[in-house]
C-alpha positions in Angstrom: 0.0 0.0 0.0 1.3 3.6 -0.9 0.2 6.1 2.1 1.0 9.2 1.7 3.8 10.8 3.6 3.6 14.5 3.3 0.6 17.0 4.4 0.9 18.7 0.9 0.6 15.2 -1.5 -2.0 13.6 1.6 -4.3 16.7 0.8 -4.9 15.5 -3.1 -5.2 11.8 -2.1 -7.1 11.6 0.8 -9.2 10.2 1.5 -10.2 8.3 -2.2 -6.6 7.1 -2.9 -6.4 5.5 0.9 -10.8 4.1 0.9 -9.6 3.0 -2.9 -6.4 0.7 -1.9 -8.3 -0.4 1.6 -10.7 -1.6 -1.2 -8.9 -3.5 -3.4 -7.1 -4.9 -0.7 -10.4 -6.1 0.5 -12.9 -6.7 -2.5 -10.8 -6.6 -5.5 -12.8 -3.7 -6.7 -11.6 0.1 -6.1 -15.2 2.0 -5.9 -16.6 -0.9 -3.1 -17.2 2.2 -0.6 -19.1 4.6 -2.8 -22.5 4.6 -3.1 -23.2 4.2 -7.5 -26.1 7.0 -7.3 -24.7 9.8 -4.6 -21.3 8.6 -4.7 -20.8 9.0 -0.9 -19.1 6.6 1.0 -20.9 3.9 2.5 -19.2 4.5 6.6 -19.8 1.3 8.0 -18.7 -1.0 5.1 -15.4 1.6 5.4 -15.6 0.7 9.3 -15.7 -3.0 8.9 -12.7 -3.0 6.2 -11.0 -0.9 8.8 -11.2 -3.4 11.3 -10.4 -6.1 9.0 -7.4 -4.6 6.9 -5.8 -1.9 9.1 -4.7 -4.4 12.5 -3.6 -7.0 9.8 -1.4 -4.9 8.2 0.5 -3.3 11.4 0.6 -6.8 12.6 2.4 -7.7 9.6 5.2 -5.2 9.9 5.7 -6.3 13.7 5.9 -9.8 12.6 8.6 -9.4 9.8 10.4 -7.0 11.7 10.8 -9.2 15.1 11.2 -12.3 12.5 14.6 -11.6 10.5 17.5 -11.7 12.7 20.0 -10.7 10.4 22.1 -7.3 10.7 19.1 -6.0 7.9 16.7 -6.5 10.2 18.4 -4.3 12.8 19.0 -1.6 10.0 15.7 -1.6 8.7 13.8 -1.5 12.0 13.6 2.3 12.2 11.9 2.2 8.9 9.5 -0.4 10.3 8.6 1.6 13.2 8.4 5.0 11.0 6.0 2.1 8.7 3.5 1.4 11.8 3.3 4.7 13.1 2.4 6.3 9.6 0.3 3.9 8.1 -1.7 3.8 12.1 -1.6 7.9 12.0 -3.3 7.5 8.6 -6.1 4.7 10.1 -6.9 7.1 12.7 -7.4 10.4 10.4 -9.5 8.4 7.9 -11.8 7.2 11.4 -12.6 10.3 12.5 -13.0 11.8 8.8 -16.3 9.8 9.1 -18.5 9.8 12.3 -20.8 6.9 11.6 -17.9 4.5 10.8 -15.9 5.6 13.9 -19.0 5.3 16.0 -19.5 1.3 14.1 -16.2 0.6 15.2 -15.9 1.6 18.5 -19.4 0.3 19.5 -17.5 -3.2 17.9 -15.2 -2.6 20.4 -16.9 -2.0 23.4 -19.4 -4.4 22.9 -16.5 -6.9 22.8 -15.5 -5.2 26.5 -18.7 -5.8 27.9 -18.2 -9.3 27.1 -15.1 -11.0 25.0 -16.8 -14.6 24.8 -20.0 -14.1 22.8 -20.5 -15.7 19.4 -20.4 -11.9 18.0 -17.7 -10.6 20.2 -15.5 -13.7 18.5 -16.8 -13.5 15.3 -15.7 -9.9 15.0 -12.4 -10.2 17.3 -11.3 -13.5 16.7 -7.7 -12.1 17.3 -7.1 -10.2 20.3 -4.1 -8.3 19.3 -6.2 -6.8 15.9 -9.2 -5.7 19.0 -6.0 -3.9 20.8 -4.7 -1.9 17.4 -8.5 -1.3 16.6 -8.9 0.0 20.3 -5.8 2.3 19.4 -7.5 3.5 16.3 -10.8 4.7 18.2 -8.8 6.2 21.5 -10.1 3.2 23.9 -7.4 3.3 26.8 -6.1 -0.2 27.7 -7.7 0.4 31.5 -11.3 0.0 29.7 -10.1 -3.0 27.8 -7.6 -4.7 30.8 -10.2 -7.3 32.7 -11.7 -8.3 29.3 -8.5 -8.5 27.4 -6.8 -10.6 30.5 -10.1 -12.9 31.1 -9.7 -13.7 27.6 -6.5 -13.9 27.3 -6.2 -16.5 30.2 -8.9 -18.3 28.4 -6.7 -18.6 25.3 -3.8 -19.8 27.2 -6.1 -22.3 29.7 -8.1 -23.6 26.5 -4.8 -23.8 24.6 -2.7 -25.9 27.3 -6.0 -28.3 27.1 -7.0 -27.7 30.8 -10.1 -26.6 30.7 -12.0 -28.4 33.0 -16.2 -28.9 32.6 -16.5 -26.0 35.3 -14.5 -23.8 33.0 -16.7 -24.6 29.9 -20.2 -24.1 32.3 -18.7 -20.7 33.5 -18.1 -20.1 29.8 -21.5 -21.0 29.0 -23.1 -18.6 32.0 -21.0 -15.9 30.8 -22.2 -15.9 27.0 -26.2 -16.5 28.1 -26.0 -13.5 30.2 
């Protein structure tokens, strides 16, 4: 993806050229946001592509950086991190340049607070490090997302090390009916 790196060139491009790549990234198809007749951008489509593009992509730059361990890798970590914080700063100004997709988001978010083990809460955040970068996008502070991100967390690890007992999996169960 080409973001753009100075105010004057952003000003042109965004935020078509950004929705546009987000797009093809995401449906093969440039125009996917704008509505045919009015040609306005449809927010929570843009929303949902945020939370499914955006957290992959930072994720990705974390992952190859921390993977190489050659001398390149040391060399090239500033650019990394200039990578992340750029193409994040660009997430967040193309959120709040639309209200209803910022307010679809973060509702996504907080209702996977309120409760991180419903079928919706995982079927939106199925990975809890993309629900922390989308938390970041929308300015939710980690002390609104700390008991739900550690009760799931220790879920993972508990469900993952295969010791979750029948108690664990009724508790589970409570949790999700209520």
């Amino acid at each position: 993806m080409s973001f753009y790196i100075d105010e004057e060139h952003g000003s042109r491009i965004f935020p078509e050229n950004i929705e546009s790549q987000i797009s093809l990234l995401l449906y093969r198809s440039s125009r996917r946001f704008k509505d045919p007749q009015t040609g306005e951008t449809n927010q929570v489509l843009l929303a949902n592509a945020i939370r499914k593009v955006i957290p992959k992509i930072l994720k990705a730059i974390v992952t190859e950086t921390l993977s190489e361990k050659s001398e390149l890798a040391e060399s090239r970590l500033e650019h990394a991190i200039r990578t992340y914080l750029l193409i994040h700063q660009v997430a967040i100004k193309l959120i709040l340049r639309y209200p209803r997709a910022y307010e679809h988001l973060y509702r996504t978010v907080v209702r996977w607070i309120q409760n991180p083990f419903t079928e919706e809460s995982i079927k939106t955040w199925p990975n809890i490090e993309e629900l922390l970068i989308a938390a970041s996008l929308v300015g939710i502070p980690w002390n609104m997302l700390r008991e739900s991100f550690m009760r799931k967390l220790i879920a993972q690890i508990m469900s993952s090390a295969g010791i979750m007992s029948k108690s664990t999996n009724h508790f589970q169960k409570r949790i999700n009916n209520n």
